[in-house]
N, C-alpha and C positions, 0 to 999 in steps of 0.2 A: 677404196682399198678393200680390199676381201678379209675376214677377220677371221682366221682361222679356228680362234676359241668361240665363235657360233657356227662352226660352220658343221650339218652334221651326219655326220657318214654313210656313203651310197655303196649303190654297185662297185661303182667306179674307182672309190675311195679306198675300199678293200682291195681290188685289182693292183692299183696303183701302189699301194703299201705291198701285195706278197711281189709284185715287181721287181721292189725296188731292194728289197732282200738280194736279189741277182745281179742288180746293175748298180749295187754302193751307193744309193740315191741320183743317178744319174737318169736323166729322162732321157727313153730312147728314139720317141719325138721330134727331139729337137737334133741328136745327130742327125737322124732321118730326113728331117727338113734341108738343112744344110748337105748334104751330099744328094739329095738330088738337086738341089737348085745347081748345084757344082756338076754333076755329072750332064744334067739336060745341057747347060753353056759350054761344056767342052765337046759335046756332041754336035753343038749347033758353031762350032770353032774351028772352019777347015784347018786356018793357019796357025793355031793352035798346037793342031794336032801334027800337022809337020814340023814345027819347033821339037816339039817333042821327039817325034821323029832322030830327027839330024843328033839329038844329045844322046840319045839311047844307040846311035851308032857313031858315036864320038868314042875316040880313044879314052880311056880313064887313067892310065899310067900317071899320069901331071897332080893328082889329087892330092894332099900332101896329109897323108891318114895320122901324123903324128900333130897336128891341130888337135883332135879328139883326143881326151884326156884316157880314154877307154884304150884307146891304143899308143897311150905311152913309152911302153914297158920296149925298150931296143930290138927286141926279136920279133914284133911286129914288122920289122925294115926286114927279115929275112925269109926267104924261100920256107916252105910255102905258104907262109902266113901273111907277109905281105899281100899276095893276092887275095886274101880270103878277105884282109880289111877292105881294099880299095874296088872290091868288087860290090862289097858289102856299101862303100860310101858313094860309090857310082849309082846305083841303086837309091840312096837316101836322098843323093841330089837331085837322082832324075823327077822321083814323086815331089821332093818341093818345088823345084820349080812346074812339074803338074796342079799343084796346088794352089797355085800363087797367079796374080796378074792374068787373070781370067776375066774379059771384061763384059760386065753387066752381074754378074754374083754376085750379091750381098758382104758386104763386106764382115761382116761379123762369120758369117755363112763360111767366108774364105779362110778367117783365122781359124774356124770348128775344124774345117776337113782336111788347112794344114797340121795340125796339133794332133788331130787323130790319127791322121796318116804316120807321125812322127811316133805317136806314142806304137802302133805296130808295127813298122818297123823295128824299134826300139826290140822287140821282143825275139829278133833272129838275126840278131849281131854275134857275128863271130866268137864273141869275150864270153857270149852266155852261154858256150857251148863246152864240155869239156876238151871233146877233138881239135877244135879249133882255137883256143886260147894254150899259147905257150906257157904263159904264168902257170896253170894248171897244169900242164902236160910236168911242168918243170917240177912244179910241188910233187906231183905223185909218182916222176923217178927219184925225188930223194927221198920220199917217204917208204919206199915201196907200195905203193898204192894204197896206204892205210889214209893218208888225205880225202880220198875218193869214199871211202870206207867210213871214216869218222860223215865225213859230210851228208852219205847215205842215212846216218843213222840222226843226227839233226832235222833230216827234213822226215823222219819218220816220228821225229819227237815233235816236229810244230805241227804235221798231220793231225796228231790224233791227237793234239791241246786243241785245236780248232774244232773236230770232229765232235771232241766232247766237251767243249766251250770252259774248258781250263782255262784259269789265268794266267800270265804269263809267267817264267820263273822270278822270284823276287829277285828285287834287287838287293843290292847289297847298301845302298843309299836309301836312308828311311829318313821323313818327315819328323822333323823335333829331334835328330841325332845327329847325320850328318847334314841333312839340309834342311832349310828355315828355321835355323837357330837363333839369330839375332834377340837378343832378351827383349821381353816387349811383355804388354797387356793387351786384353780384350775389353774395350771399354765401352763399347755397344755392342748391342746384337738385338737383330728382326729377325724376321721370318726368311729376308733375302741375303742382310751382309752379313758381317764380323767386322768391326771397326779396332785397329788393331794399333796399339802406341808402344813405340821405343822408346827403351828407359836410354835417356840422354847419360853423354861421357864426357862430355866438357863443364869449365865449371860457369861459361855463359853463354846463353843463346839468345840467336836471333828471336826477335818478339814473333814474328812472322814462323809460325811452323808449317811444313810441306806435306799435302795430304794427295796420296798416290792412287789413281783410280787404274785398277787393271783393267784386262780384258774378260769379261767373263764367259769366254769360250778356252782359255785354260787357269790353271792354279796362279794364285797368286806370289806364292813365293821363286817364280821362274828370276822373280828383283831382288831374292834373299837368299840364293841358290846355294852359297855353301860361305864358308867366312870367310873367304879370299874371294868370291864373287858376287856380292853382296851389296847392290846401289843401296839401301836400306841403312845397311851399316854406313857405308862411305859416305853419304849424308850427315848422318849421324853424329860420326866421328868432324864433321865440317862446322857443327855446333848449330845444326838444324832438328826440331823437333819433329819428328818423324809418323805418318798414319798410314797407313794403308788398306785398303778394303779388301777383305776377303770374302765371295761370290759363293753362295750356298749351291751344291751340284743340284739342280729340279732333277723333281722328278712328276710321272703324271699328276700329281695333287698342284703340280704348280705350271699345268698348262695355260691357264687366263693368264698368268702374269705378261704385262705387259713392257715397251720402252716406258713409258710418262712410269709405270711402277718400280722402274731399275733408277728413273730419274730423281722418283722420291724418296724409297726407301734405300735405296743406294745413294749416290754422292749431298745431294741437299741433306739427307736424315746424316750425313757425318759431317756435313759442314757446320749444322744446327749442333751437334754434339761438341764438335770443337770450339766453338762461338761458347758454350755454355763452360767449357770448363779455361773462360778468362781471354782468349786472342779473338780480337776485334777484328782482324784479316788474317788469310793465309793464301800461301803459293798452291797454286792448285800444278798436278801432272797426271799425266792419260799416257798410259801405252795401248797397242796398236787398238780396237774397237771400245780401251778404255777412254782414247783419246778422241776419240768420233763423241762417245758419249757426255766428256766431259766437254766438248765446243759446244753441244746440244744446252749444257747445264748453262754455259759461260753466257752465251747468248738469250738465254732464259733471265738469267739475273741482269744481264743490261738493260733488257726490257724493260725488267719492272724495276731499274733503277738502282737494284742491288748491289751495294760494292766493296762485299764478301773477301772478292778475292784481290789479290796484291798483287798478283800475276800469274803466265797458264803457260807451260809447257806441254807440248806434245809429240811421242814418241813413239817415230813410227805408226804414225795414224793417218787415215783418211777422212779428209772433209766433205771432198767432191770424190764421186764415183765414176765421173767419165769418162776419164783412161785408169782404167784399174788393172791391164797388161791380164795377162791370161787365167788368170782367177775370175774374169769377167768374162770366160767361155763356157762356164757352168752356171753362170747366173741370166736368163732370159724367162720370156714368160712362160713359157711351155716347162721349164726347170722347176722355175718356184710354185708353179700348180702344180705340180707331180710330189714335190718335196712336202705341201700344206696337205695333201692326202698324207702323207707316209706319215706327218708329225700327229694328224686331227686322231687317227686311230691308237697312238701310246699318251698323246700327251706332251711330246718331248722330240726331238732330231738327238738321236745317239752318235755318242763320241765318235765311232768309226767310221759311220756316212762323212763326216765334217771332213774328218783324219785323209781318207780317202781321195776326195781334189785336191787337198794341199799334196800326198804324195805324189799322183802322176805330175802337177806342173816340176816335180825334179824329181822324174822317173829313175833316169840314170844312176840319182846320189841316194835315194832314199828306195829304191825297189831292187833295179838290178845289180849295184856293186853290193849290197847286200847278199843275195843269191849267188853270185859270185863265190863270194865270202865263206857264207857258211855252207853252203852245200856243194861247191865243185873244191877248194881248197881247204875244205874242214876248219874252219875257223870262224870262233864267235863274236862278235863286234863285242869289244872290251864293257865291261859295266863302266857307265862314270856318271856324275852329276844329271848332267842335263839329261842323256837318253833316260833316265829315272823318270826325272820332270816330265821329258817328253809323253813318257807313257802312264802318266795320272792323269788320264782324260776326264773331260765335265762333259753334261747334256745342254743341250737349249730347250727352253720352254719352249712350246711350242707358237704360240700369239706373239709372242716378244720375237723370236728368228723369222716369222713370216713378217712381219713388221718392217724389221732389219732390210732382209732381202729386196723388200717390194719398193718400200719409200725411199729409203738412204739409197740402197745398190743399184737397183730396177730404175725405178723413178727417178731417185738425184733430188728430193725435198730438199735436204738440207743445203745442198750450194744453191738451188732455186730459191731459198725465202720460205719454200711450201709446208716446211717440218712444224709439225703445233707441239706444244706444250701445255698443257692445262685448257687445252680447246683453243690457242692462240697459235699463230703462226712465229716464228724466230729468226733472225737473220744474226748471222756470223757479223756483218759491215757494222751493227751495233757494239760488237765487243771492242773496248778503249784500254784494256792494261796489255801490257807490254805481252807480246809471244816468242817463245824457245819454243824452237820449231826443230825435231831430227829427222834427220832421214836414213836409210841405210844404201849402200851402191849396190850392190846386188839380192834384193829386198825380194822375194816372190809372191809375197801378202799382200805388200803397201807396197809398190812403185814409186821410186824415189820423185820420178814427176809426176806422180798424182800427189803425192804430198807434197809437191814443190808449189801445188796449187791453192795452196791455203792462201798465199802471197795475194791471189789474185780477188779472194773474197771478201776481204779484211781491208779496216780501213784506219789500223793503227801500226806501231813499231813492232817489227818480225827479225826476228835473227835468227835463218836457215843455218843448219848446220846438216851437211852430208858426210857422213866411215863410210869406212869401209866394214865390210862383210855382209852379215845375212839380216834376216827382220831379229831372230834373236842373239843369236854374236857379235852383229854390229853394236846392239844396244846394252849386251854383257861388255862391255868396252872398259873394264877398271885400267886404273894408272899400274903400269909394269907389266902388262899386256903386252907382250913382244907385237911387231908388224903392224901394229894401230896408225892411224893416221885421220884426220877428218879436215875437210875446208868450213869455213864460218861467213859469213857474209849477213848484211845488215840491209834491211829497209825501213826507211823511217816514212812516218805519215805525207802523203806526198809526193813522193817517190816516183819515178818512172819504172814500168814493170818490164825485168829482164829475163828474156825467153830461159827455159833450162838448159839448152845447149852453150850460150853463149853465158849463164852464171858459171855453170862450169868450166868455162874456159881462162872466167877472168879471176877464179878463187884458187888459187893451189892450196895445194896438201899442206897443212901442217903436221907432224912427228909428234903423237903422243894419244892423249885419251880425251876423249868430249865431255867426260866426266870432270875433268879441272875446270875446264871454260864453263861448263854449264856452273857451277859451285860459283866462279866469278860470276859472272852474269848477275844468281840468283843474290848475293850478297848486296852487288849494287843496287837493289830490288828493295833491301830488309832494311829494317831499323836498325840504330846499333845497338848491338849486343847487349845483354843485362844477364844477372847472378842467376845461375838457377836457384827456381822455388822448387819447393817440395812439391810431389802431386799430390791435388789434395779430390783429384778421381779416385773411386771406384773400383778395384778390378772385378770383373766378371770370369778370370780364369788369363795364365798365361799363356804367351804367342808359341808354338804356331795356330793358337785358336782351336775349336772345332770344326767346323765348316770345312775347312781343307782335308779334311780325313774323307768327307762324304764320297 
């Protein structure tokens, strides 16, 4: 493994870092590789190239542009906008299928130059245009062009916040006001976490309290988001004793840090805290790289025998990396060598390099209906909760994300067996307490079947559970959530292993939130109930902590 907190800065390394300033941390290498390996096979493709041919002089009429949610809106079906879409989606079909089923291309090679293709595309669609989108046309005859007007003057306001590296305007949603409010303590604190406790509302709890490991590539309170979307609380209020780790933002003084250091001074250094102030076991939970990190802990303590925990939920997380669906077109070797320059030079991968792949994999929702938005229809996406959360971004160390990338994402250590800990290697097939496994259906981080793959490494009881919505809305899932729905299914040790296509076929939907089911579950789990006691911890200051300000 190449260690990027020794590794020490060249020519190249500088190059590579003002580069990457230009291209969002993307190497332009590895496009490079992939479109020629794609271009030389379609050169060397007569019959290829006459497929292509015969499409590119096929009638387009048949195309049915109101599939595309971009072309929605009724007046797309009308003169002359209808043709601007279906000329526009003739176009989009012909390059994918150029892109695709190209034989002898690398197959990773094929997904880079379909995805690229896609995303340029993307940028001369009709809707982005103002001449060409009716919505537009329509806002600025009722407005009398003052829509066009106000919008001008938005994108002269995000110019020159950019230009002059202004913050963005605040929000009207602050940290400890309206979000991460849940009452709570700080009842540890390192150099790396904030170990954070809910003061309990019932008058008995489970012996077994639930201690929550985020992700530490965003804020912790994305699970305490405001009082009505609050997993934190709604635990809480279920007569569970509640922890959660809050991830100090690095900065260069915390480039060495590594995973075995997020392993000790994060989850073990709050497990040991918890253990000290009286519970003998607890429910352990991981959301999405919290939950990579807590398998890494789970299979660490089986090893050595440890049986800490009572049971391990995981949430929206990956275990295996080997279909990680297009999040896994930015990560190759030529990526992660390019990325270990731009980190070795600050210390750190800054929030917006990170920000940056996760936008284009949902170009459309996260780039262009924005732009849309504010700058041809004058209008500002509403302030609310999450877009708040959204935009309190953290860093990564630098050692600890070249780590991440190379072993777990690159390589696949940990479904191999190959992940060490304490200079030991770990296997998931060791861990024996029961797993609450989520998933989300249209997930862009975690793929619902890459996490469906936990099933296949594990050699105790799993209770999959797939919602619907996104990696973070699905898992914001409270009870009275209009349109929720989730399936549940059950493996016990033993088991015969059931493809994803055909779980999904034989699990239907049930009406409501995975929140009640998970609460059942975890109860079957706990001991019965008893009185509360008094805390007779410590505070080190109230929740939402310091840490989460950084």
């Amino acid at each position: 493994m190449k260690d990027t907190g020794e590794k020490i800065p060249g020519l190249d390394t500088y190059w590579h870092a003002a580069l990457g300033q230009f291209t969002h941390g993307l190497s332009p290498s590895a496009l490079a590789t992939a479109y020629t390996d794609w271009a030389l096979h379609l050169l060397g493709s007569p019959q290829k190239q006459a497929e292509l041919a015969r499409l590119a002089m096929s009638n387009a009429v048949g195309l049915e542009d109101r599939q595309d949610k971009r072309f929605a809106d009724p007046a797309w079906s009308q003169f002359p906008f209808k043709g601007y879409a279906q000329s526009f989606l003739a176009v989009q079909t012909w390059w994918d299928a150029a892109t695709k089923d190209l034989a002898g291309v690398e197959p990773r090679h094929t997904q880079i130059v379909n995805f690229a293709a896609r995303q340029w595309l993307d940028l001369f669609s009709p809707a982005n245009f103002a001449m060409t989108n009716p919505k537009v046309i329509r806002k600025a005859q009722e407005t009398g062009g003052q829509s066009l007007v106000q919008g001008a003057r938005y994108w002269i306001e995000d110019f020159n916040r950019v230009l002059t590296k202004q913050p963005r305007k605040p929000s009207g949603f602050a940290v400890g006001k309206q979000l991460a409010t849940t009452p709570g303590d700080v009842v540890m604190r390192n150099r790396l976490v904030e170990l954070i406790r809910y003061r309990p509302t019932t008058e008995k709890l489970y012996p077994e309290p639930i201690l929550i490991v985020p992700a530490w590539i965003m804020k912790y309170y994305i699970l305490d988001l405001t009082a009505q979307r609050s997993l934190v609380a709604y635990l809480r209020d279920q007569g569970f004793e509640v922890f959660i780790l809050s991830w100090v933002n690095p900065g260069a003084e915390d480039a060495e840090l590594s995973i075995q250091d997020y392993v000790d001074l994060g989850v073990r250094a709050a497990i040991a805290r918890i253990r000290e102030m009286g519970h003998e076991r607890l429910h352990a939970a991981g959301y999405c790289l919290g939950g990579t990190l807590l398998a890494i802990v789970a299979a660490a303590l089986a090893r050595d025998a440890d049986d800490s925990l009572a049971s391990i939920s995981l949430l929206a997380a990956q275990v295996d990396f080997s279909e990680p669906g297009e999040l896994g077109l930015f990560i190759n070797e030529s990526q992660v060598a390019f990325l270990e320059d731009i980190m070795s030079t600050r210390g750190y991968l800054r929030a917006d390099q990170m920000a940056g792949a996760f936008q284009l994999l949902r170009s459309n929702d996260l780039i262009w209906s924005r732009v849309i938005r504010h700058y041809l229809l004058g209008e500002r996406t509403p302030d609310n909760p999450l877009l708040a959360w959204n935009a309190d971004t953290t860093r990564m160390p630098a050692r600890m994300h070249a780590q991440y990338l190379r072993q777990l994402f690159l390589e696949n250590d940990l479904a191999k067996g190959r992940f060490k800990v304490d200079g030991r290697a770990v296997a998931l097939s060791d861990v024996r307490q029961d797993i609450y496994c989520v998933a989300t259906e249209t997930d862009h981080v975690s793929p619902w079947i890459s996490v469906y793959r936990l099933s296949l490494l594990t050699d105790t009881d799993v209770t999959f559970v797939l919602t619907n919505g996104g990696h973070n809305g699905g898992i914001l899932s409270e009870p009275g959530h209009s349109g929720r729905h989730y399936r549940f299914g059950h493996k016990t040790e033993g088991d015969k292993h059931e493809a994803a296509a055909r779980w999904i076929d034989n699990h239907p939907p049930s009406d409501g939130s995975w929140w009640e089911h998970w609460v059942h579950w975890l109860s079957h789990r706990s001991s019965p109930m008893v009185r509360t006691k008094c805390d007779p911890s410590v505070s080190l200051g109230a929740a939402p902590g310091g840490y989460v300000f950084g």
